[in-house]
N, C-alpha and C positions, 0 to 999 in steps of 0.2 A: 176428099169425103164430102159426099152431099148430105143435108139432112131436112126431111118434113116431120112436121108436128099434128097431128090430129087430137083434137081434145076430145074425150068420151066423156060416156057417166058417169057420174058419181066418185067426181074427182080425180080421174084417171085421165091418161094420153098415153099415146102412140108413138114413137119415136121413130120412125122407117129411115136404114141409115144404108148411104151406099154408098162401099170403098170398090176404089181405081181395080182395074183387073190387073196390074202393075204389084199391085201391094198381097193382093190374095194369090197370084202367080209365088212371089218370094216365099212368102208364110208355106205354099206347098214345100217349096225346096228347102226352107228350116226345118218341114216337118221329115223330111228323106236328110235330112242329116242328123237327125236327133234319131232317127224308128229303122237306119238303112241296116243295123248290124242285127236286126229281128228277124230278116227275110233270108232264106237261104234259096238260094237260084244256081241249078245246075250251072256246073265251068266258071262260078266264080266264088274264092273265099267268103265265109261268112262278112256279110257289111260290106263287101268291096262290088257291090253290084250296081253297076250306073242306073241312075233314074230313070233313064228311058226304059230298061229292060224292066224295070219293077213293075213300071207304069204299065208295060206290054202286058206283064204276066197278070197282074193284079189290078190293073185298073187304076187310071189316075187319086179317084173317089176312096183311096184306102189311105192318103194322108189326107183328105178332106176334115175329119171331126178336128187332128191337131191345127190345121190350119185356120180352120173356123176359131177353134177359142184363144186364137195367137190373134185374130185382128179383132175380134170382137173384144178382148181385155188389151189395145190400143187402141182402138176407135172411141168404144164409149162414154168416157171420161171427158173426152172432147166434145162430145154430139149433147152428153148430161148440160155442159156448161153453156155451149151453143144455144141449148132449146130455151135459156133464159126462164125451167119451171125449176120451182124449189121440191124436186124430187124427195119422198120419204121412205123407199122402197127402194129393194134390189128389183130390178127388171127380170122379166117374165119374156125369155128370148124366143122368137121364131125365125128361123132362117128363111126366107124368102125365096133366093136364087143364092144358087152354089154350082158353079163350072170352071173348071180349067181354063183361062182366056177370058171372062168374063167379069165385071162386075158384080163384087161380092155382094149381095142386099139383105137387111135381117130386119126383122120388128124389136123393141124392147118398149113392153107395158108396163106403166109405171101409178107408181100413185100420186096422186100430186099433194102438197101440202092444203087445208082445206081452208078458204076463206071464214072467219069466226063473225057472228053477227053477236054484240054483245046487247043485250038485254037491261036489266035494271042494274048495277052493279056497285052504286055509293050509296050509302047510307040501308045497308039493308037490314034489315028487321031480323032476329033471330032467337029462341030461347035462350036463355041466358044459361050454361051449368054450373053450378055452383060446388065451394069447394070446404064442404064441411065434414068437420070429425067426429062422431059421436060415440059415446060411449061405449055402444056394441062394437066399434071399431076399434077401439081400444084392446077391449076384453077378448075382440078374439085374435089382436096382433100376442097379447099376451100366451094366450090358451096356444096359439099355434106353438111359440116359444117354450112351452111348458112340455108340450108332447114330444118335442125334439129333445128332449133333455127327459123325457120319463125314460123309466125301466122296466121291463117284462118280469110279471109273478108269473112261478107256475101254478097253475089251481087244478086239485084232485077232488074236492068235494061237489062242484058242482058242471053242470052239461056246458054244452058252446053256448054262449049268449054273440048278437051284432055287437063285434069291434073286437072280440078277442080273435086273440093269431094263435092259429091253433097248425102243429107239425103234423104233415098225411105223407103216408104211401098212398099212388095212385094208381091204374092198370087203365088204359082205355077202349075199349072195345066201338069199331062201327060192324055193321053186316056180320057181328060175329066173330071177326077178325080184329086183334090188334092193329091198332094206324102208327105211323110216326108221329113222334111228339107225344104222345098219347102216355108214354109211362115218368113215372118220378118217383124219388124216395127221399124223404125225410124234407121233404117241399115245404118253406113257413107261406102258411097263408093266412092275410087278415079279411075276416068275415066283415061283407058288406063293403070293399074296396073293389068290387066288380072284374077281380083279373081275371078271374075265370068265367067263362062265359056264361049264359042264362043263368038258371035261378042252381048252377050250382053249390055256390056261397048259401045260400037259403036252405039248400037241404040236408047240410050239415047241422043247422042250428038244434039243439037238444040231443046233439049225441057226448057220449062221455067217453073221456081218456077207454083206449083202449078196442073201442066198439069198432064192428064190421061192416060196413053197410052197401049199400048200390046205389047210385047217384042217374036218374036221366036223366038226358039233356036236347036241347036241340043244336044244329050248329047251324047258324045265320048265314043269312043269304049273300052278305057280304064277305063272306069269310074268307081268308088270303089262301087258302086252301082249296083249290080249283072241287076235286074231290070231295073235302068236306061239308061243303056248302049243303045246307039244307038238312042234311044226315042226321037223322037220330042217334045217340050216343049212349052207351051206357060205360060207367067210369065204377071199378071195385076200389073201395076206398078205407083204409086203416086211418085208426086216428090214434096217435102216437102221444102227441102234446095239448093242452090247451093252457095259455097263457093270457093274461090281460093287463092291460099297461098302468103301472100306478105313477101317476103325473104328481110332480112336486108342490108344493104349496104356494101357491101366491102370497109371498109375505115379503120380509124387509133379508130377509138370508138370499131366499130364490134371488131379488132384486139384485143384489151382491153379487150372487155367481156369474150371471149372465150378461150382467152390463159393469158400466164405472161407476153407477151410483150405489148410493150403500141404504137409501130406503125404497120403499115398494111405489112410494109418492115422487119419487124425484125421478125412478121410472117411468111409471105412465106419462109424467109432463114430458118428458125425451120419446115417449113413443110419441106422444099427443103432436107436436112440433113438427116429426120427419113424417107424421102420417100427413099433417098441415100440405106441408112443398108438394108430396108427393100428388095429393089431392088436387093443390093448383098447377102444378104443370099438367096433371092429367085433364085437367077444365080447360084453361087455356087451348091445350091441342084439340081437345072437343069445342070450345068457340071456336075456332081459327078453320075445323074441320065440318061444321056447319055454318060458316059464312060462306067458305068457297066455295060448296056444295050448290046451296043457295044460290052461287053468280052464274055459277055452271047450269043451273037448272034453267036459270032465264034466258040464257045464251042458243044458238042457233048453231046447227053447222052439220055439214054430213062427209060422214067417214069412210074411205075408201077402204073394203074390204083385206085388200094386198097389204093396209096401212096396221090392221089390227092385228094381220096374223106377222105383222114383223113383231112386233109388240110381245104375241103370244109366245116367238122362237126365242127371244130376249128371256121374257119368263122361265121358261123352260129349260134353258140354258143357264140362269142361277140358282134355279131347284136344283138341277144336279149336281151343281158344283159346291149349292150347301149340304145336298146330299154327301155326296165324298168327302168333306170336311169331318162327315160323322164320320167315317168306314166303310160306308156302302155306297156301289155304284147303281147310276141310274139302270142298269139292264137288269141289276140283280132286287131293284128296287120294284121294278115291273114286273117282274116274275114272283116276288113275295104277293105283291097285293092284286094280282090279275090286272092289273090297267093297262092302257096301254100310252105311246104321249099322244097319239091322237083325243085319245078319253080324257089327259088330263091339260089337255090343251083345250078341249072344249070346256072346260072347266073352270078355263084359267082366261075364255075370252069376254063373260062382262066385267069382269077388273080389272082387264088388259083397256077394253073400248072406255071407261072408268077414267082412265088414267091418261091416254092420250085426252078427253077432253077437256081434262083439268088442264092438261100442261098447255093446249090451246087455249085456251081459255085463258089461263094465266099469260101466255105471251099476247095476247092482243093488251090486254089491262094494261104491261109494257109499252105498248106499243102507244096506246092511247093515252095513257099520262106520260108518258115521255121518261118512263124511268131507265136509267143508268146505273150499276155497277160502281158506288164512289172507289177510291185510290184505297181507301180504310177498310172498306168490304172485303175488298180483294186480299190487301197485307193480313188482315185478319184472318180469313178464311186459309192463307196461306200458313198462318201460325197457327191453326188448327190441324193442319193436317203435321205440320213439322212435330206439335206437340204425340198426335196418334203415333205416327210411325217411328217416334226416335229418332230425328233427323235433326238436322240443321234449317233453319228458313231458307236459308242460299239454295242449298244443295237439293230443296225441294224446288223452287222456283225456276234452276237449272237442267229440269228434265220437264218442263213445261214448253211445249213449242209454241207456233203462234194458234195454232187450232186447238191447241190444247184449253189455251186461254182465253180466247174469244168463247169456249162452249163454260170454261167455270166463270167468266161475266156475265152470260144470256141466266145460268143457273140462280147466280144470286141477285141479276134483276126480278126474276119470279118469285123467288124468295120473299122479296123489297115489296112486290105486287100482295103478297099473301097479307104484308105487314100493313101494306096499304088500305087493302081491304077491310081488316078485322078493324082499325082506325077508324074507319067511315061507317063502321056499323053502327047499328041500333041493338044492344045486347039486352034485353029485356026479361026481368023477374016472371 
């Protein structure tokens, strides 16, 4: 195998790779031993038809594509390591020359890793967030708590007021015609909770138990309802129920029910506390998350396009698999909301370009303080995960190879870098 290197723009190269006519000759004949039993040629059993004759009937160029990707997934790996570029990209292959008896030749464009120019990066200056509890935070961790624990009155005396859940039959009519999805019976719906779309919630307000009414609507332009989009609506609507939620008392009882303490004051001190932590871890990640931002912003560098859409297929590729964790698959997830993954890949590309230059970013900082991955880091990080999964230390350390673990050291030198960083800040009131 030969191999030349051309450097292009914008952090890219060329890789032009040519294997012996020796080796793409063989790959042919692997591929007539794998594809002979598909051919049927008069006067000989199915698969029992010599290569010559195949090649007569069919032309050598019909096991060309298997031959191609039988030397092309041996070669590469070699020509990758040869070319001495820290590759961040699957290659972008073009065959070159492809003959029977010749020298196999192909291109693979790559992206390259992008040199980081870093900027101002110790002692940076930043708003400080602070992590304070005030009373309204209190009051509505309580109130939230209160609602969860009220009861539904039914009320006959008076119309829907915002916030009561009131029971409807529904009917819905577009162009005159019922649509799907469009009917319900005995549906709870809470007024001013927007599940229903436009200002239907609103035009129930001042009707009474019992009443008849017609509701329009419009339906939004986004609407996951290819069809629906845009459609004027009208909805026949019965009102069955009207109920409103009567919330418990904030006293030294309520206090009791809902927690370990037995007065109303030795509650809020217990919410007051966990709102505290909650508050500083949330600060913290907000400093930590505007220092690096900050180093990133002073920093330099340019990003190979091949480099972001790997990024993009990474993303897209744990969207759906947090998708399917719910129940739903990505194809049927496309089809609810009209997207498509090109739509939500463009969608997903300045968070994607985001994130590769942090993590650049962060690996030169590595690089330039000379940080390292201590023995501790590592044992710890290792009894984090043994603690997640219900493991043993051993037996997680045991399914670790050597790449495995050179990429969780590179991890938590970044890590160490992020620490480094928020260290040498200026966090300022």
């Amino acid at each position: 195998m030969s191999l030349q290197v051309e450097k292009l723009e914008k952090n890219t190269a060329k890789l032009t790779i040519e294997v012996p006519a020796e080796k793409f000759d063989a790959a042919i004949k692997n591929a007539y031993q794998k594809n002979r039993s598909r051919f049927n040629i008069p006067g000989f059993r199915k698969g029992k038809a010599p290569f010559e004759m195949i090649k007569k009937m069919y032309g050598a160029g019909v096991f060309f594509e298997d031959a191609a990707n039988e030397v092309i997934d041996a070669s590469y790996p070699d020509a990758e390591k040869e070319s001495g570029l820290e590759i961040v990209s699957r290659p972008i292959v073009d065959v070159e020359q492809i003959e029977e008896g010749s020298n196999f030749i192909y291109t693979a464009v790559v992206a390259v890793k992008p040199e980081v120019t870093l900027g101002e990066y110790k002692g940076i200056e930043v708003q400080k967030v602070k992590a304070d509890v005030t009373e309204e935070d209190i009051e509505a961790e309580i109130n939230s708590v209160r609602n969860k624990n009220s009861r539904l009155i039914t009320i006959e005396d008076r119309a829907i007021e915002n916030g009561d859940v009131v029971t409807i039959d529904f009917d819905g009519y577009v162009d005159g015609k019922r649509f799907d999805g469009g009917k319900g019976d005995d549906y709870p719906l809470t007024i001013g909770s927007h599940t229903f779309i436009d200002t239907f919630e609103d035009q129930l307000i001042g009707k009474n138990t019992g009443d008849e009414c017609e509701v329009n609507v419009t339906f939004p332009a986004e609407y996951h309802v290819e069809e629906l989009k845009n459609k004027p609506a009208l909805f026949k609507v019965k009102i069955k129920e009207i109920q409103k939620r009567e919330l418990p008392e904030a006293n030294d009882e309520f206090a009791s029910e809902v927690s370990d303490f037995d007065t109303l004051e030795e509650y809020r001190k217990d919410i007051q506390e966990k709102l505290l932590k909650e508050k500083q871890k949330a600060a913290a990640t907000e400093n930590e998350n505007r220092v690096v931002e900050k180093v990133v912003e002073n920093a330099s560098m340019e990003i190979p396009d091949q480099m972001v859409d790997e990024e993009v297929n990474g993303m897209l590729n744990d969207y759906a698999r947090r998708l399917e964790s719910q129940g739903i698959s990505f194809k049927k997830y496309v089809e609810i909301t009209g997207m498509t993954a090109d739509k939500i890949g463009e969608q997903m590309k300045p968070q994607a370009l985001k994130r590769i230059r942090t993590r650049l970013v962060l690996e030169a900082v590595v690089k330039a303080e000379n940080i390292t991955a201590s023995e501790e880091a590592v044992e710890a990080q290792f009894g984090r995960m043994a603690e997640t999964y219900k493991m043993e230390k051993d037996q997680i350390k045991n399914m670790f190879g050597e790449e495995q673990l050179k990429m969780m050291r590179e991890d938590l030198a970044v890590q160490e870098a992020v620490d480094f960083l928020v260290a040498e800040a200026k966090l300022v009131d």
